[in-house]
C-alpha positions as CSV (number, residue, x, y, z in Angstrom):
1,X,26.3,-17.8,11.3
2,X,29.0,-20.4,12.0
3,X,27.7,-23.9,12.7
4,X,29.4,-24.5,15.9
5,X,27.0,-21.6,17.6
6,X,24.2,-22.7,19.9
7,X,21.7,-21.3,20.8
8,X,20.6,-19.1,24.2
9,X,18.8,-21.3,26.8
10,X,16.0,-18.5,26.7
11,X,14.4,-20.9,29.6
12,X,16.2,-18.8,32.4
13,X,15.1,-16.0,31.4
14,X,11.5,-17.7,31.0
15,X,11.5,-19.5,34.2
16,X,13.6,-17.5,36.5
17,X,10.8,-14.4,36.7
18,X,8.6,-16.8,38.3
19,X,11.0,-17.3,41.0
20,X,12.7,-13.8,41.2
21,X,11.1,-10.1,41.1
22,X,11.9,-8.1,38.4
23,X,14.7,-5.4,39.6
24,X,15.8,-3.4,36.8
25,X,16.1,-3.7,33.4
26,X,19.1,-3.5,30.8
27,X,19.3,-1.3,27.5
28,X,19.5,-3.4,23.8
29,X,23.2,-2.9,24.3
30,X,25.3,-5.7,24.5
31,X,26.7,-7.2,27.3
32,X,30.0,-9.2,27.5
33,X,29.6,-12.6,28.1
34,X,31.6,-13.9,30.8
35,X,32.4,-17.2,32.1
36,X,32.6,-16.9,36.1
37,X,33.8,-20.2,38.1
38,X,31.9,-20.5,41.5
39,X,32.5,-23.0,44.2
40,X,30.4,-24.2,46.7
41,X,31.4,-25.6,50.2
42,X,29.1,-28.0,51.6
43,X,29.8,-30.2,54.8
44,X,32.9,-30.5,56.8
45,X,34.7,-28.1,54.5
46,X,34.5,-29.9,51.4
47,X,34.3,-27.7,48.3
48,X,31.8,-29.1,45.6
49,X,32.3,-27.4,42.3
50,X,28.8,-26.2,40.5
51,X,28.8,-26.6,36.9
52,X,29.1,-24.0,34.5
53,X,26.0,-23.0,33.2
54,X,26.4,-23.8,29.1
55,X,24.0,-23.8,26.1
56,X,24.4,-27.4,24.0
57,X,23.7,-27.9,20.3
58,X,20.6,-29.3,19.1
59,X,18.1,-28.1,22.0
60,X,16.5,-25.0,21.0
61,X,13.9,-25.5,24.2
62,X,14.2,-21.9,25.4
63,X,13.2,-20.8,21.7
64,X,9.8,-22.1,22.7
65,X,8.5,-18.9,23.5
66,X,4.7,-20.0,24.0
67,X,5.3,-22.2,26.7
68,X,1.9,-22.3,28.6
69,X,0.8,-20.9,32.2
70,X,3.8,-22.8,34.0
71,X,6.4,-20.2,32.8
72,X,6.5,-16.5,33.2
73,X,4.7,-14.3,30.5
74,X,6.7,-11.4,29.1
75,X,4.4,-9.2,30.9
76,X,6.2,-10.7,34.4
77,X,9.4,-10.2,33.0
78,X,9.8,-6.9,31.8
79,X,9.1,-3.2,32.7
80,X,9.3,-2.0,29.9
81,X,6.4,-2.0,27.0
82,X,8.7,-2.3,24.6
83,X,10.6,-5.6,25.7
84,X,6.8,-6.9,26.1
85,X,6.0,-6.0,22.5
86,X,9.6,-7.3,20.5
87,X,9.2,-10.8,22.9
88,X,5.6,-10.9,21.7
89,X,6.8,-10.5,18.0
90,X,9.1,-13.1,17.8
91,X,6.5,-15.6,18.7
92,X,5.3,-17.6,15.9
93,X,1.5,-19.2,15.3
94,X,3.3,-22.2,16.7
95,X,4.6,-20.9,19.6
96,X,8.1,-20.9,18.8
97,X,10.7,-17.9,18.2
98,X,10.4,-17.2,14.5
99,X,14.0,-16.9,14.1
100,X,14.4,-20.5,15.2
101,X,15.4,-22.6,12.4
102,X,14.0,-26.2,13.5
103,X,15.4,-28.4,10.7
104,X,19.4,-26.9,12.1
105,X,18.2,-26.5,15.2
106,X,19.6,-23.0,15.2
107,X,19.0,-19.0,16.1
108,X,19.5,-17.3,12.7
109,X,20.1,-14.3,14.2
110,X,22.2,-15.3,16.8
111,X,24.8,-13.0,16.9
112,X,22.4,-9.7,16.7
113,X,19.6,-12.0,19.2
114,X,17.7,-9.5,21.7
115,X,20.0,-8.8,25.0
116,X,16.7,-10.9,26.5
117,X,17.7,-14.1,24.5
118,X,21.3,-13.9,26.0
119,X,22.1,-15.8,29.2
120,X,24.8,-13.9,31.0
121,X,25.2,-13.3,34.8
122,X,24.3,-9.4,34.1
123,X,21.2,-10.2,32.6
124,X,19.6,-12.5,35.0
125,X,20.7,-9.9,37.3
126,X,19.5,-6.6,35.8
127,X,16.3,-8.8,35.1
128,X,15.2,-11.4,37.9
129,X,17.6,-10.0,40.6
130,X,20.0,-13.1,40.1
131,X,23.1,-12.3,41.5
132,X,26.0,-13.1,39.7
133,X,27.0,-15.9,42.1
134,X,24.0,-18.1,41.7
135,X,24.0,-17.7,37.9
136,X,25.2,-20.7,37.4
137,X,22.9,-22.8,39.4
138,X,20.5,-20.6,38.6
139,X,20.5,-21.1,35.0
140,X,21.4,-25.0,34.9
141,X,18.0,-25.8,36.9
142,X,16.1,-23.2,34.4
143,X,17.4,-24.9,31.4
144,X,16.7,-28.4,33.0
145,X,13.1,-27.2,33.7
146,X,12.4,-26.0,30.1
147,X,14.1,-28.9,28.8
148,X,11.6,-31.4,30.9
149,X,9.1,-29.0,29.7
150,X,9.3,-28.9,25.8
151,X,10.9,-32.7,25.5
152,X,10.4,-34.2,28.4
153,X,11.8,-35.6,31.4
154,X,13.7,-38.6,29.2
155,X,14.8,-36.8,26.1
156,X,17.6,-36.8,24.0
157,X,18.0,-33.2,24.8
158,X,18.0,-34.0,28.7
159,X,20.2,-36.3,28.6
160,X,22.7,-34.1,26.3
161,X,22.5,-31.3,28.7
162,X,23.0,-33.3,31.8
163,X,26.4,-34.7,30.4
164,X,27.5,-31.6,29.0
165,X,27.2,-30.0,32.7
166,X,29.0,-33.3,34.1
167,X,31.9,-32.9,31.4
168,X,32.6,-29.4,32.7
169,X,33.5,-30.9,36.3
């Protein structure tokens, strides 16, 4: 695993079935990652750009996988027993993933991670009916929420998630 590689904000995924019914589900297969740019018009006809959704190093918040009765379980998530049961595994006795290394910070199996562990526009649609053109606003307030969560509201890891959002403007 190279270094620069961060980690999924698993929070979306987490958070996002409280807020959206369940619509489908994807196979283990991969899905390309894809980097859509939305725009937003608000008012008189100005256009407000949304930021792009983006995972930042040194979080790790969505691989808190026990996260308590405020986030969806993996029973809410997914229809299929299967998803329920490898979600289930991957929690540790402390609640977090067990393929979360906490002294890097990092997913050691980050490039094979579940499809569920990936935050892509295709699977918060497939899973929470997310279309692909409130991803990004979608998945920004997620991460933000699990962030607060896990942290809290005046982290470090806030704060470095908040200016990584404002320096994709």
């Amino acid at each position: 695993m190279s270094p620069t590689i961060t980690l999924p904000c698993f929070s979306s995924v987490i958070f996002a079935a409280r807020r959206q019914p369940q619509k489908g589900k994807l196979k283990n297969a991969k899905v390309a990652e894809a980097t859509p740019t939305l725009g937003n018009t608000t008012g008189f006809g100005a256009s407000k750009k949304e930021p792009l959704w983006r995972c930042v190093e040194d979080c790790g918040a969505c691989c808190k996988l026990a996260k308590g009765p405020a986030f969806a379980t993996p029973e809410e998530i997914f229809t299929n027993r299967s998803d329920v049961e490898h979600y289930k595994s991957l929690i540790g006795p402390d609640g977090w993933c067990i393929h979360y290394e906490k002294s890097t910070r990092k997913c050691s199996i980050y490039p094979d991670r579940p499809y569920f562990c990936r935050v892509e526009p295709d699977i918060f649609e497939s899973l929470y009916g997310i279309t692909k053109k409130k991803f990004n606003k979608e998945a920004c307030g997620c991460c933000r929420d699990t962030i607060k969560a896990i942290y809290g509201s005046h982290s470090k890891e806030l704060d470095n998630f908040n200016r990584s959002l404002r320096s994709s403007d």
